[in-house]
C-alpha positions as CSV (number, residue, x, y, z in Angstrom):
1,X,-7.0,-11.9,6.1
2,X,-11.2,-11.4,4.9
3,X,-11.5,-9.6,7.9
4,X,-8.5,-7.2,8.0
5,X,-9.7,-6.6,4.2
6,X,-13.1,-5.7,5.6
7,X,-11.7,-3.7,8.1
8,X,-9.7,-1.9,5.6
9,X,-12.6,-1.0,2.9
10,X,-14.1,0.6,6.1
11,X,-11.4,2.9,6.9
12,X,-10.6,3.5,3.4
13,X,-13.9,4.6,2.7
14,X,-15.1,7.0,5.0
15,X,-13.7,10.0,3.0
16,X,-16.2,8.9,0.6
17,X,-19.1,8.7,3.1
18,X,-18.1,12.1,4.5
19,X,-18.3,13.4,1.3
20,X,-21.9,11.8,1.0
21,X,-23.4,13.6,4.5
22,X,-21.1,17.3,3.7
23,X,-23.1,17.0,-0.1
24,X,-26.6,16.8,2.0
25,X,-25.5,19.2,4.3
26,X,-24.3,21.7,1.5
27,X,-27.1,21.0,-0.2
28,X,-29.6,21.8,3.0
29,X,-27.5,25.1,3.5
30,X,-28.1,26.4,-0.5
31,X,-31.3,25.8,-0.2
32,X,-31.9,27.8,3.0
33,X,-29.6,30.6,1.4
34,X,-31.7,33.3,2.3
35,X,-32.9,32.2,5.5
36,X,-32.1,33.3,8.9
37,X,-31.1,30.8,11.4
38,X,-28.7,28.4,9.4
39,X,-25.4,28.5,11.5
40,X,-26.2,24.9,13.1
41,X,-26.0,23.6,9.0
42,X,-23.2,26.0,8.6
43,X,-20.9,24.6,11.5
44,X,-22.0,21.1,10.5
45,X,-21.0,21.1,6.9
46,X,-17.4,23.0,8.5
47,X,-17.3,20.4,10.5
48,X,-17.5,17.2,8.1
49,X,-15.2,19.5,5.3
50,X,-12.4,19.2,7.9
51,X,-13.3,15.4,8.4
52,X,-13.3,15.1,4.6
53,X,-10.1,16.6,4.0
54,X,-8.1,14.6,7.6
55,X,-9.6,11.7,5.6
56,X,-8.3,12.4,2.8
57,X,-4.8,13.2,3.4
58,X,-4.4,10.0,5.6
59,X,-6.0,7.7,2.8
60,X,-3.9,9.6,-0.1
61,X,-0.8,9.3,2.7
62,X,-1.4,5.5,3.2
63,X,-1.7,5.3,-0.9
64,X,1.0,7.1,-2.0
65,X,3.5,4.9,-0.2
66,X,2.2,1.7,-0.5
67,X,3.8,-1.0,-2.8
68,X,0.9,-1.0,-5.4
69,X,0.9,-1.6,-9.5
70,X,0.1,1.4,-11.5
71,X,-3.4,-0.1,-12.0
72,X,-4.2,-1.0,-8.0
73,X,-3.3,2.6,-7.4
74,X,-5.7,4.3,-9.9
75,X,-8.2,2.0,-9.2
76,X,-7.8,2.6,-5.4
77,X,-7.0,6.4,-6.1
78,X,-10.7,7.0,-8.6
79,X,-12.8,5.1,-6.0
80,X,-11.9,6.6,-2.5
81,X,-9.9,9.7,-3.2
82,X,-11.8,11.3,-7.1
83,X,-15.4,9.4,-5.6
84,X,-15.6,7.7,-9.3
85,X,-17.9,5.2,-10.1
86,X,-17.0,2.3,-11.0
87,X,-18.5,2.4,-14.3
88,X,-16.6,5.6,-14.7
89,X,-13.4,4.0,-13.3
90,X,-13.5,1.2,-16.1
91,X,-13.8,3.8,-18.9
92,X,-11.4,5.8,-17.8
93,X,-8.6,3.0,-17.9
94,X,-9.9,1.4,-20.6
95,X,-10.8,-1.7,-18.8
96,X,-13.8,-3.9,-18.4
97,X,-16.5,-2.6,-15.4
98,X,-15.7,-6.4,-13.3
99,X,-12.3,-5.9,-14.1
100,X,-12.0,-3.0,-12.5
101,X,-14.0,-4.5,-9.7
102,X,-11.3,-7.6,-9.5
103,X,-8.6,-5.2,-9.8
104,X,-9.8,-3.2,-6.6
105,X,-10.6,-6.4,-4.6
106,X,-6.4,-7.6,-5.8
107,X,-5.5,-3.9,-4.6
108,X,-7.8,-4.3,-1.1
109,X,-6.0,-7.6,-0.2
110,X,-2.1,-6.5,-1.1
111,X,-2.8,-3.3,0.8
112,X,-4.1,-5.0,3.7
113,X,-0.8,-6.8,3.7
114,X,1.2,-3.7,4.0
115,X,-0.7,-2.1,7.0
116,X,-0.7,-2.9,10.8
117,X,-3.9,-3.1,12.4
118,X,-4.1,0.4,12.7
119,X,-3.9,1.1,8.9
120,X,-0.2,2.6,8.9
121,X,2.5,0.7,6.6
122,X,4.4,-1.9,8.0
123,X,8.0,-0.6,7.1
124,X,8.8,-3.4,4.1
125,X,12.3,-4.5,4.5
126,X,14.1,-5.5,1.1
């Protein structure tokens, strides 16, 4: 189950690290605003927006259907879909910082659970 978990922070995260490259590549491209010669920057930061956003929607499908408490949700929702700390995460609910970490590690391991091992929902039976 540790490594399915694993597994599962990977894919779960790489909206996040998409983010983190388009907000170097955006950055790159503002800076070279008046400068000839920036389509390769241009296409790039196209390029990882539409990888953001298929991200995304796949994380916030996966999410949105999963059999989660309130709490696993948010926590799951700030991290990978808002990009909140997790500083910010545990004043925003209210909760202490390594609770909010305990509550995301809970959330990791009961969605891992739900998914095959290509990350779509097993279809729960009640």
């Amino acid at each position: 189950m540790k490594d399915k978990v694993s597994k599962l922070r990977e894919w779960i995260g790489r909206a996040k690290r998409v983010y983190e490259n388009l907000s170097e590549c955006e950055q790159a491209l503002k800076s070279l605003e008046d400068v000839c010669g920036v389509e390769p920057i241009a296409r790039r930061c196209e390029i990882l927006r539409a990888q953001e956003s298929e991200a995304r929607m796949e994380i916030y499908e996966v999410l949105s259907n999963a059999d989660l408490t309130p709490r696993q949700y948010s926590v799951l929702n700030l991290h990978y879909l808002q990009y909140e700390s997790w500083t910010r995460i545990a004043d925003r609910l209210h909760i202490d910082r390594r609770y909010a970490l305990k509550i995301h590690i809970q959330a990791l391991e009961r969605l891992a659970g739900q998914l095959d091992d290509n990350f779509e929902l097993i279809k729960l039976t009640a």
